[in-house]
Residue, then its C-alpha position, 0 to 999 in steps of 0.5 A: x500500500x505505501x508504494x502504491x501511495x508513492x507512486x500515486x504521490x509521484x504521479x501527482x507531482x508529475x502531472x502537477x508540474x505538468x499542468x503548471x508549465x502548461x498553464x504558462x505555456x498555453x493559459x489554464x482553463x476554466x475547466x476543473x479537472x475532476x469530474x462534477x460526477x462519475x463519468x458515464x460510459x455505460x448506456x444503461x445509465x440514463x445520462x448517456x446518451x444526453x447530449x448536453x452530458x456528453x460534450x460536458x465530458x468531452x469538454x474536460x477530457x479534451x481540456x486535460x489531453x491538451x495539457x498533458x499532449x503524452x498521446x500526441x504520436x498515437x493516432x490523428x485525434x490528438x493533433x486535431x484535438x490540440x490544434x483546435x484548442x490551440x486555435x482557439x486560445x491563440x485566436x482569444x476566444x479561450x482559455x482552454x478546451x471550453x468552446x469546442x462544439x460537438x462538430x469538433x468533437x465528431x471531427x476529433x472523435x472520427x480519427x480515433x480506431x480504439x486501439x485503446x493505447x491513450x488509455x493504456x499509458x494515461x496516467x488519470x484513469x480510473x485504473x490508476x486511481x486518478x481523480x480525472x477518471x479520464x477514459x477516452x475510448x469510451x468517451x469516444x465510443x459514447x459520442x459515437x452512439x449518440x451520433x447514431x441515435x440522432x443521426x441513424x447508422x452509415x450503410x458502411x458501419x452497418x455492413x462492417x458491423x455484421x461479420x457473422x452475417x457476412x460470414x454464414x452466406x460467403x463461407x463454405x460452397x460460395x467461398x470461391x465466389x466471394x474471393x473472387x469478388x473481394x479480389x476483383x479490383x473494379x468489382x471492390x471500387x464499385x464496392x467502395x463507391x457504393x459502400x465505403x469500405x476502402x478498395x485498397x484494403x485487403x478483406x480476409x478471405x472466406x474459408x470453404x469449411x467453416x472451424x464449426x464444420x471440422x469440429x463436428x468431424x475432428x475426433x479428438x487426441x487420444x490425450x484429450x480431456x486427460x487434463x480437464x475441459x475447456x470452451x473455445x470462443x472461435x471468434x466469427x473470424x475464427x469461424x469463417x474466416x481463418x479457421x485453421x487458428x482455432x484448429x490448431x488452438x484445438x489440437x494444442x489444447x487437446x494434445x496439452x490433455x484438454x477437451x475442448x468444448x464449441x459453445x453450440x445450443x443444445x436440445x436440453x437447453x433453453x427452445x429459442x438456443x437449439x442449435x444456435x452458434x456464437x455470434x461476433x463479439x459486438x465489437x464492429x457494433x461498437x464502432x459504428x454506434x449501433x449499441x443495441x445489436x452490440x447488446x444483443x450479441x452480448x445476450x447471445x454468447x453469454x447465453x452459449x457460454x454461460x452453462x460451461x463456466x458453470x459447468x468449471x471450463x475456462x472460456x479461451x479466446x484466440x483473437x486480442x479484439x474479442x477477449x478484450x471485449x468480453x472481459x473488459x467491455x461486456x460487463x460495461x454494456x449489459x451489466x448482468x451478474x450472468x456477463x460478469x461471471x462469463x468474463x471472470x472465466x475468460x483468458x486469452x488463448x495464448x495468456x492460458x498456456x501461459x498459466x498452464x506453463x507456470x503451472x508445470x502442466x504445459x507439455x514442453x516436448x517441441x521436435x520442430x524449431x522455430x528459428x527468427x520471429x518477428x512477434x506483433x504485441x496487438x493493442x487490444x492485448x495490451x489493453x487487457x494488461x496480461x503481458x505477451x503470453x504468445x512471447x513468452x510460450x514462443x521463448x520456451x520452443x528451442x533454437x527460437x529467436x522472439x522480437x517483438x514489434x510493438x506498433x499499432x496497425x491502425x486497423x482495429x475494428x473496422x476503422x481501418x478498412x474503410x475508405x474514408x480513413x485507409x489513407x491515414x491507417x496506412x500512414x500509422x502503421x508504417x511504424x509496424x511495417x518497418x518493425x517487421x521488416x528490420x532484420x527480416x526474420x523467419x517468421x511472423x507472427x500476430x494474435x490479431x488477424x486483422x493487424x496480419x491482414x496489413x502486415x501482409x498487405x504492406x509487406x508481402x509476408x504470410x503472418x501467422x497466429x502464434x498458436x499455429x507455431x506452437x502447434x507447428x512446433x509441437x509437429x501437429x500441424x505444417x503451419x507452413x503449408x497453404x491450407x492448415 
């Protein structure tokens, strides 16, 4: 407790400092930092969507950002946010953030792709116990949906929005139509004209058999269930899209001991889920505003999901974006003991084998080396503070070499894939591209597959999900080979 009282102590001569050599520089606001109430981030809360309630927010956020300017580098809101502040107090209209509309507030709000690295490295949030209680990507979520409400939800966030959708009817037989489609370049400018999902920007491909259809003719290592039992989020991307990630998560699980359970509805549950599958995670909702298809998603998966954590099963995720929102966002947008008791069971695929590891249960038989690797630290797994599990199960394969490239893709979500920002996305993960690419290595690897989607855009190199080097490292799987 006294360190942490001294580091909070130190945090506050540091920002007290800050704001005193800010407020010589630029003039101080007439804004008090600490909020007047606890800041509403949850729409449940009757004041969220208050127009007048949200400006007021963003107004103080805004007002602290610009004096503190640590997240300058992170993205384009910050730029746009300081250059309007500085415009006004250079012009004499203000002293501070305070006469910034909701215009500008959109303005700065449509740069952000909710990387969530401003909050990671905030020192005034509520995590770090600040009176600020500053979280800007909420704000900028909250200021998203009630620019929906008012104003309905663009065609390109309602498409973006409904991967699962999207996913059911271009996987399986119609997959090679699809990709035709998705590579076809006149067929994607008239997509992006028509749509607004950038032409440039490289969409995944559609599997020919969904992870739901090899489950359900997979039989099982001999070893499986030795160890205890586990349920796999596949994630709709996972589903139809990439597969062979949650097939080689499978496999790795199983071959660790462990039976690994599809959140499927079953005839002795509840009528209205039989036979029903996870849907998207709610977060390409998020995004575009559209709070209440995010809501209900939510309602979904934690009807799948809840008999199996009550039954003791972990849930594992392998995708950063999704685990992220099921245990830190899920619980925000429909605050429910049920959703809470879903996230509290909730690991990371890689962060679990981290835990098995520490535990002496990770089988450390590898026959397959893995030589260089250039490992991608994802901002939605840095935003669920649990490290780099993938380095550290990668570190333990012999002869294997882990760098790791901590940049943003600029893609999170569905931000990066539409027209109006790929230009500006692209420009940010240059930073990334470059990671890669010094002292080019044997191997890629991202948990996040549409940061991957970039790095292969932009650098031409095939990237992979680390629970695929394991399994490739394990011999279970020739992660190299064009369909695993």
């Amino acid at each position: 407790m006294r360190a942490r009282a001294h580091r909070l102590k130190k945090r506050h001569d540091r920002s007290a400092a800050s704001r005193g050599f800010s407020s010589m520089m630029r003039g101080m606001s007439v804004i008090p930092r600490a909020p007047a109430q606890p800041p509403c981030f949850s729409p449940q809360d009757p004041r969220y969507f208050d127009g007048a309630d949200l400006l007021t927010e963003l107004k103080r956020t805004f007002q602290i950002c610009h004096e503190c300017r640590m997240c300058v580098n992170y993205c384009g809101s910050f730029p746009a946010l300081f250059d309007r502040v500085d415009q006004a107090i250079g012009s004499g209209q203000a002293e501070g953030a305070e006469t910034l509309t909701m215009a500008d507030a959109q303005a700065i709000a449509d740069e952000c792709w909710q990387c969530k690295l401003c909050y990671i490295k905030c020192p005034y949030t509520p995590d770090e116990e600040a009176i600020e209680a500053l979280d800007l990507p909420r704000l900028f979520a909250r200021e998203r949906a009630v620019r929906a409400k008012a104003q309905g939800i663009p065609l390109v966030d309602r498409l973006l929005g409904e991967p699962q959708h999207i996913g059911r009817v271009a996987s399986g037989s119609l997959a090679p139509i699809a990709n035709f489609v998705n590579e076809h370049r006149l067929l994607r400018k008239i997509q992006e004209k028509t749509a607004g999902i950038a032409a440039e920007f490289p969409l995944p491909k559609m599997a020919e058999e969904t992870f739901l259809s090899w489950f359900r003719r997979h039989e099982p290592l001999a070893q499986a269930g030795q160890r205890g039992e586990v349920v796999l989020f596949p994630t709709c991307y996972g589903e139809y899209n990439v597969p062979h990630v949650p097939r080689a998560a499978t496999l790795v699980l199983e071959h660790n001991g462990y039976r690994v359970h599809y959140p499927q509805g079953t005839s002795d549950g509840p009528a209205e889920l039989m036979g029903a599958i996870p849907t998207c995670c709610g977060l390409p909702n998020i995004d575009g505003g559209d709070i209440d298809s995010a809501c209900r998603k939510i309602a979904h998966n934690v009807a799948l999901l809840l008999p199996h954590v009550r039954a003791g099963r972990k849930v594992l995720v392998a995708g950063p974006s999704c685990g992220m929102m099921i245990k830190k966002e899920w619980a925000e947008y429909v605050p429910l003991p049920e959703v809470k008791e879903v996230a509290a069971a909730t690991l990371d695929l890689m962060e679990f084998l981290v835990v098995l590891g520490r535990e002496k249960k990770l089988v450390r038989s590898f026959p397959r080396s893995l030589g260089r690797i250039a490992y991608h630290a994802a901002c939605h797994l840095r935003a669920q503070k649990i490290g780099f599990p993938g380095m550290r199960v990668l570190s333990v394969v012999p002869n294997t070499e882990v760098r790791m490239v901590e940049e943003c893709s600029a893609v999170d979500g569905t931000w990066g894939m539409k027209a109006r920002h790929y230009a500006t996305g692209q420009k940010y993960a240059q930073k990334l591209v470059q990671g890669v690419q010094s002292s080019p290595p044997d191997l890629v690897l991202s948990d996040c597959s549409l940061a991957s989607l970039r790095v292969t855009h932009e650098t031409g190199r095939r990237v992979l999900h680390p629970i695929e080097a394991v399994a490739h490292a394990y011999g279970i799987v020739d992660a190299f080979a064009s369909d695993h």
